[in-house]
Every structure is written in C-alpha cells, then in structure tokens.
C-alpha positions as CSV (number, residue, x, y, z in Angstrom):
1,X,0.0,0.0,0.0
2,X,1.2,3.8,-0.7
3,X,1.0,5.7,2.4
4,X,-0.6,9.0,2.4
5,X,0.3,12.4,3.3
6,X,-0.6,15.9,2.9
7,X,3.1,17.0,1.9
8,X,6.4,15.4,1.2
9,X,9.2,17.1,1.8
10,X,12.4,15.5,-0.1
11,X,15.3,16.6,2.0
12,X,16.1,17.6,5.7
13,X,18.2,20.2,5.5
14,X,17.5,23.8,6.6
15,X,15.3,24.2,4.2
16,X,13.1,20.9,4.3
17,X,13.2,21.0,7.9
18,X,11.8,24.7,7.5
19,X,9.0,23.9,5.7
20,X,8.0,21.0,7.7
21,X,7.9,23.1,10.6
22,X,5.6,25.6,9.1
23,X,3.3,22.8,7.8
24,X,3.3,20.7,11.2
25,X,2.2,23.9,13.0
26,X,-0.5,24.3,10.8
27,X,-1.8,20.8,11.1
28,X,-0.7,19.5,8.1
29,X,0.3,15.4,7.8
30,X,3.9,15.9,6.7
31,X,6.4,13.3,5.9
32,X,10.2,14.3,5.7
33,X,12.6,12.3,3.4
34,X,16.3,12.6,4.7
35,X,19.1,10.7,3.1
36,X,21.4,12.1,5.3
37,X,24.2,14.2,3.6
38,X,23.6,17.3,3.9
39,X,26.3,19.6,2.2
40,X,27.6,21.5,5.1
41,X,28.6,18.5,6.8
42,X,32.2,19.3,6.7
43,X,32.1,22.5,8.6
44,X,32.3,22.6,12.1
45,X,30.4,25.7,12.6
46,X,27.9,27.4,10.6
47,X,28.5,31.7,10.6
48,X,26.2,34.4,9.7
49,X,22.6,33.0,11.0
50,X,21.6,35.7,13.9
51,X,21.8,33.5,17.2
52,X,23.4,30.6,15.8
53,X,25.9,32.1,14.8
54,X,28.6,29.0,15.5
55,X,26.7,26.4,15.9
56,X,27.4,23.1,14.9
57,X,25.8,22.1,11.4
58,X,24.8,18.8,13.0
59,X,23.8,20.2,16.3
60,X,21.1,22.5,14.2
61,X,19.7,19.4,12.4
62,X,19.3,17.5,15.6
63,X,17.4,20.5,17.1
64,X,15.3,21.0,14.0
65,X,14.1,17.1,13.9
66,X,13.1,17.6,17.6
67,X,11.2,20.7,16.4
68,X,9.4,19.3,14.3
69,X,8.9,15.9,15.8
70,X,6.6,18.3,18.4
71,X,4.3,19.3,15.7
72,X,3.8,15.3,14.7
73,X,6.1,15.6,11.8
74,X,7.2,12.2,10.2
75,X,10.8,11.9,9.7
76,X,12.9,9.2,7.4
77,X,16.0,8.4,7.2
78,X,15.4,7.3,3.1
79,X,16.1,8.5,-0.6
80,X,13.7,9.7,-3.0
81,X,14.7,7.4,-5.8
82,X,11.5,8.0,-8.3
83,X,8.8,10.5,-8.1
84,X,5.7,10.2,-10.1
85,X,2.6,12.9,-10.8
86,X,-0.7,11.9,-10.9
87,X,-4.0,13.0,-8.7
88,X,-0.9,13.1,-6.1
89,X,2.3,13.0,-6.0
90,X,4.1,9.3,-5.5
91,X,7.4,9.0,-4.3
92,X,9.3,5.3,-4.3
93,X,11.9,5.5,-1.4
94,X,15.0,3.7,-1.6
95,X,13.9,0.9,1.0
96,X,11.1,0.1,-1.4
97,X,7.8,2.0,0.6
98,X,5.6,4.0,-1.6
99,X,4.2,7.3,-0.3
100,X,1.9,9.9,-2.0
101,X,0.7,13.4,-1.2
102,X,-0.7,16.3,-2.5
103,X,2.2,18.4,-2.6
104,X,5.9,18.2,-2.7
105,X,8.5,20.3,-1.3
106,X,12.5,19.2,-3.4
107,X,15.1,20.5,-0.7
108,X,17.4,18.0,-2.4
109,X,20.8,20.2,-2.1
110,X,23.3,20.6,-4.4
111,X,26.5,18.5,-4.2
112,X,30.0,19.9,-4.1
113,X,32.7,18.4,-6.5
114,X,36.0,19.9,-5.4
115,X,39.3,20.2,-7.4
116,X,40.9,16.9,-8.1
117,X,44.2,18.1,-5.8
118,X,45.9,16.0,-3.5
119,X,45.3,17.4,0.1
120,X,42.1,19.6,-1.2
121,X,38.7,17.0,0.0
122,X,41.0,15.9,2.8
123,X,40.4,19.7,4.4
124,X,37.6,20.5,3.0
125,X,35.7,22.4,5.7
126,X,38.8,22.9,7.8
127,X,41.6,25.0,6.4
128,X,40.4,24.5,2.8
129,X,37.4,26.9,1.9
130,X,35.1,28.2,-0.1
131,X,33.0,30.8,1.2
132,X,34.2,33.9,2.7
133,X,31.3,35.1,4.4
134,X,31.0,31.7,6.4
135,X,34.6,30.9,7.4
136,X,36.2,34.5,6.7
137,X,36.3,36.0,10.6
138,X,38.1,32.7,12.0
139,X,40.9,33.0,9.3
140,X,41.1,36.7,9.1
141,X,44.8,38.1,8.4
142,X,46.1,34.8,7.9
143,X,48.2,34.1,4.6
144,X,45.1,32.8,2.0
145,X,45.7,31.0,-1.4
146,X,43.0,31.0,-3.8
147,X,42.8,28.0,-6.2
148,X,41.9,28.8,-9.7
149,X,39.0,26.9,-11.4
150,X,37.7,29.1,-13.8
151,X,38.3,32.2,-14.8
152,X,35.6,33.3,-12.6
153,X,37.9,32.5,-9.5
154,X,38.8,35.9,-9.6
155,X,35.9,37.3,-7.9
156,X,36.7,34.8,-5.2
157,X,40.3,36.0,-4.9
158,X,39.1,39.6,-4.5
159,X,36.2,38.9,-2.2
160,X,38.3,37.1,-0.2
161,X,40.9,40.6,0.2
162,X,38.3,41.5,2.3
163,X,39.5,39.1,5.4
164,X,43.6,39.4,5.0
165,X,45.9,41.7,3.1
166,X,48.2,38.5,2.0
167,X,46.3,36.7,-0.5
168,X,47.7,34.7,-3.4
169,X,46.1,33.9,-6.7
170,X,47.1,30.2,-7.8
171,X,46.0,30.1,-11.5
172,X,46.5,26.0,-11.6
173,X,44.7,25.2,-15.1
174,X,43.8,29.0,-16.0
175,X,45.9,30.4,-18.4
176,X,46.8,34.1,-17.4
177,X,46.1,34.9,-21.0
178,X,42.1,34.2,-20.2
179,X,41.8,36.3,-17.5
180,X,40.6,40.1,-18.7
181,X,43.0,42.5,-18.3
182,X,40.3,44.4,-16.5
183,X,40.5,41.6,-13.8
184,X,44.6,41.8,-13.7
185,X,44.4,45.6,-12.6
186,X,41.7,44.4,-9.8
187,X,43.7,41.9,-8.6
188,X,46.9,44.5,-8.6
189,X,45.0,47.0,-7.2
190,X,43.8,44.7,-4.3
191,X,47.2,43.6,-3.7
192,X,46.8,40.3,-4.9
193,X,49.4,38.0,-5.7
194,X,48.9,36.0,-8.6
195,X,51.3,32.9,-9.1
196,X,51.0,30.3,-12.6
197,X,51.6,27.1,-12.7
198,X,49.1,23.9,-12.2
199,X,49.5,23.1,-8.3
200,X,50.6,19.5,-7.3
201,X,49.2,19.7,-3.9
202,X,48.1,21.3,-0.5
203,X,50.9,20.7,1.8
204,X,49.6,19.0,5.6
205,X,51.9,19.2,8.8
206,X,50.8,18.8,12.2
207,X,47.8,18.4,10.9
208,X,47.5,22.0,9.4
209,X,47.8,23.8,6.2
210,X,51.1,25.1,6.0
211,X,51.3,25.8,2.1
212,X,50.4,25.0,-1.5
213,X,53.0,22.9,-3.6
214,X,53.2,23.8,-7.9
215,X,54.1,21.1,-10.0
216,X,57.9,22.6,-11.0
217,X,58.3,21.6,-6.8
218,X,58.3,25.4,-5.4
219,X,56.0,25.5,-2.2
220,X,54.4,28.9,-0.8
221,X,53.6,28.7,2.6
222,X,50.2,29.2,3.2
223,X,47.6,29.1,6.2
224,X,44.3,28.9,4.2
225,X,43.1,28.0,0.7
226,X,40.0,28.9,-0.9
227,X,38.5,27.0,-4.1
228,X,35.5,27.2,-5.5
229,X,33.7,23.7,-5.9
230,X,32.1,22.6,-8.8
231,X,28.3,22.5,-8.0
232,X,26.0,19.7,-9.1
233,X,22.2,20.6,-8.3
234,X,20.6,17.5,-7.3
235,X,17.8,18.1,-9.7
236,X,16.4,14.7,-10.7
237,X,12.9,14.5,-9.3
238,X,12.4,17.7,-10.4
239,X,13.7,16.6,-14.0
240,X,11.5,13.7,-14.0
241,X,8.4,15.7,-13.1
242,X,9.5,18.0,-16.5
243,X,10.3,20.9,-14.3
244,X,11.5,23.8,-16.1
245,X,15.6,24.3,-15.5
246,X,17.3,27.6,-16.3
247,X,21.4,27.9,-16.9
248,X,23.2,29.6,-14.3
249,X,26.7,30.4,-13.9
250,X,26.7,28.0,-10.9
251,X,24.8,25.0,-12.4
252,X,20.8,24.4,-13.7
253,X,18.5,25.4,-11.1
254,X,14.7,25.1,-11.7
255,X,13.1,28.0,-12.6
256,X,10.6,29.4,-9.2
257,X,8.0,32.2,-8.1
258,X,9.0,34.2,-5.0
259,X,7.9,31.2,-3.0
260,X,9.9,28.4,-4.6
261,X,7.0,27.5,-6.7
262,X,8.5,25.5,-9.7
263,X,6.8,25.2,-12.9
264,X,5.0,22.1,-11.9
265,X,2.2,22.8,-9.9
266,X,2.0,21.7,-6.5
267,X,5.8,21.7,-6.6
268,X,8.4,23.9,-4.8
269,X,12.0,23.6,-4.7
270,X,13.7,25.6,-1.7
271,X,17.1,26.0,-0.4
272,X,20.4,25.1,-2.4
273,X,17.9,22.9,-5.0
274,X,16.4,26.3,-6.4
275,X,19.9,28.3,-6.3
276,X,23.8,28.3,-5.5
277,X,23.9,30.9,-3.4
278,X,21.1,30.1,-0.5
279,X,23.4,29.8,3.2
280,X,21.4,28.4,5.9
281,X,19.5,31.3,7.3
282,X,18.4,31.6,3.3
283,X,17.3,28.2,3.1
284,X,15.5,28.6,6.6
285,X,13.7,31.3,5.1
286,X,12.8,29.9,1.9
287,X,11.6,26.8,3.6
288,X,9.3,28.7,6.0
289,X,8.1,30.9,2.9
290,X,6.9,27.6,1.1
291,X,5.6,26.1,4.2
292,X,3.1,29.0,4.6
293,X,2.6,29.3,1.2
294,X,1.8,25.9,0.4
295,X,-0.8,25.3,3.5
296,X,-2.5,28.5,2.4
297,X,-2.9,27.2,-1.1
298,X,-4.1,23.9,0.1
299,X,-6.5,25.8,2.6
300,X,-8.4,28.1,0.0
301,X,-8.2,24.8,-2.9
302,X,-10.3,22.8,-0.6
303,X,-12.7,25.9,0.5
304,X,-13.4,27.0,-2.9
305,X,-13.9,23.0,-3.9
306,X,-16.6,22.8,-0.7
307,X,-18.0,25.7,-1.4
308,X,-18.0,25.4,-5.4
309,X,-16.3,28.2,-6.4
C-alpha cells in the first residue's frame, strides 16, 4: 500500500526541515525524506545566522528534527529514488515503501565536486574553503591562497581581500592569458598576488595547512586556501516531473516564483535545490516561505472546492 500524506518534503536540510515546521504547525500530515548528507557537513560551525551564529551544522539538524517531531512531523532516514505525478504525488523511497501526497517540497541540495588536488577534500571544511562570508572571521589576516577553477575565481580572490591583506592567486589550469586584463588591474590593485603554474598539492603538517605545492616543486607557505567547488544541483525529481531548469553560472536550477513555486504545480523547490547561493539562514527562510505558502494554497483549494467556487 502507498501511504498517504498531505506534503512530502524530499530533503532535511534547513530548508526541508523549514517547511515542515511551518506545515506541522499548521496541522498539516507531513512526511520528511532525509538521506542524510547534507552539504555543510564538513564545517564545524555554521557563521552568519543571527543566534546561531557557530553552531554546529549537526547540532542544528538534531534541534530542527526535535522541532518538528513536536508538531507530529514524520521523519525518514530514506532517498527519494523516483517520483511520479498523478492525482498526487508518489514517491518510491529507496527501501522500497511507496508514499503519496498532494504536494511536494525538493530541498534535495546541491552537491559539491572539489578540485581533483591531492590534500584539497581531505580539508575541505577545515583549512580548505570556499566561502568567505562563512569561514572568513576565523581565518582573518592569515596568509590565504586562492585555487583557480575558472576564470571566474577571480571574484573569489578579490572577495576574499576583504579578510587578510596577504592573498595569493594560484591560477593551476587557467591560463593568465584568459583572464581580462580588467580583472589583472583588480587583482593588482587589491594587492593580490597572482602565481601560474598547475599546483601538485596542499601541503599537511601537524595536521595543518602550512602551504600550496606547484608542479615545478616550489612551495608557498600558506595558512588557508580557498577554491570554488564545482556545484551539481541534485535536480532529478524535479527533471523527472518535466520541471522547467534555467542555466546559471553555478549549475541548472529550476526555474521558481517568489515562494519556490517551480513550474510544476503543486511543486516547490527551496534551499540550495532552487539556487547556489542560498546559506542556511536563506534556506531557513525559503523553507518557512513555502511552508506557509503551500498550506494557504491547500486551505483556499479545498474551501473554494466545498463551497464550489
């Protein structure tokens, strides 16, 4: 038998957890689908969210599944593995149970694929970075390195000038010949060193970053590195429900209302699944936003359908 709910939410991050709260408060029958790997799990504290400001990721997941566990909010530990659109929405979970409801909430994440460099996933989270605005204030006026992925790298280098006045630009793959020569006198101008030559790897002792290592064997002894990871939007169920995707620098991201309302109806996609750039207090937000906006719609569907209108 396919159990039923009034909402799935696919995902128990911020976001998902968000939205369930809203919808448990409002007496909704909401089932949350976690598969566990959330994408901040390698940070040991999350910056930035006004009175949690460093808290431990996991510590504000545990504390958001007893929230909502108050409001009679179903939790899984499961993955989504197949959704399906009908009169409702059915979902096949990974351990083979079938549920449906009348709306769905995708806060599936995005996934981070980091720089194939040896030392780089091993730190990830610690002295290996990628957002300034998160991890900035506990490295500030330390020596940073900024690892090259793109040409676009060099808005991370120059954001990151912000938090220490002894940054250096590792190009790796990037040719200085791609980079604009409007982005050379930015880089100059913020005092930015920029070094070529692919790098070989991130140098470890006591376990701490101590520098980056080039390929032609010169180290330069650094504290902190910043890359920019490769995101993958874990878009599938929305793909299978013919969601509409747009391009973005950062990946394809469906395409939303104000409230994360995708082009499928009775589908909304919040947190890090509807954009790149959505931190936790974001995600919190957009979860709540849908949470509210999706009981309200559900509350006026059924009115108008009792009252024939």
């Amino acid at each position: 038998m396919t159990e039923a709910y009034e909402v799935i939410v696919v995902g128990g991050g911020a976001a998902g957890l968000s939205a369930a709260l809203v919808l448990g408060r409002a007496r909704r029958r909401t089932l949350v689908v976690d598969a566990g790997e959330p994408r901040n799990a390698p940070a040991a504290h999350m910056q930035g969210y006004l009175t949690r400001d460093g808290m431990s990721p996991a510590d504000f997941l545990a504390i958001g599944r007893e929230e909502i566990a108050r409001y009679g909010v179903e939790l899984v530990g499961d993955r989504a593995l197949d959704v399906t659109r009908g009169e409702d929405f059915t979902v096949v979970l990974a351990s083979g149970r079938s549920v449906r409801a009348r709306r769905l909430v995708v806060a599936t994440g995005l996934r981070d694929e980091l720089p194939d460099v040896p030392g780089v996933a091993e730190r990830f989270g610690k002295d290996v970075l990628h957002c300034p605005y998160c991890h900035g204030w506990e490295v500030r006026d330390q020596a940073f390195g900024v690892l090259a992925t793109t040409a676009l790298s060099v808005h991370q280098a120059l954001m990151v000038s912000q938090w220490s006045k002894d940054v250096t630009f590792f190009l790796h793959e990037v040719a200085e010949s791609d980079l604009a020569d409007d982005d050379l006198r930015r880089l100059a101008a913020a005092g930015v060193n920029v070094v070529p030559g692919a790098v070989a790897e991130v140098v470890i002792e006591d376990d701490r970053l101590t520098g980056v290592g080039l390929a032609d064997g010169t180290v330069h002894s650094r504290e902190v590195l910043f890359v920019a990871p490769h995101a993958v939007p874990q878009t599938g169920l929305l793909e299978k429900l013919g969601a509409d995707l747009q391009e973005t620098p950062f990946g394809s991201y469906p395409v939303v209302d104000p409230t994360g309302l995708t082009s499928v109806p009775g589908v909304w996609a919040v947190g890090n699944a509807m954009g790149f750039g959505e931190q936790v207090v974001n995600a919190a937000a957009g979860g709540y936003r849908a949470g509210a906006t999706i009981n309200g719609e559900m509350l006026m569907t059924d009115i108008d359908a009792a009252a024939g209108v």
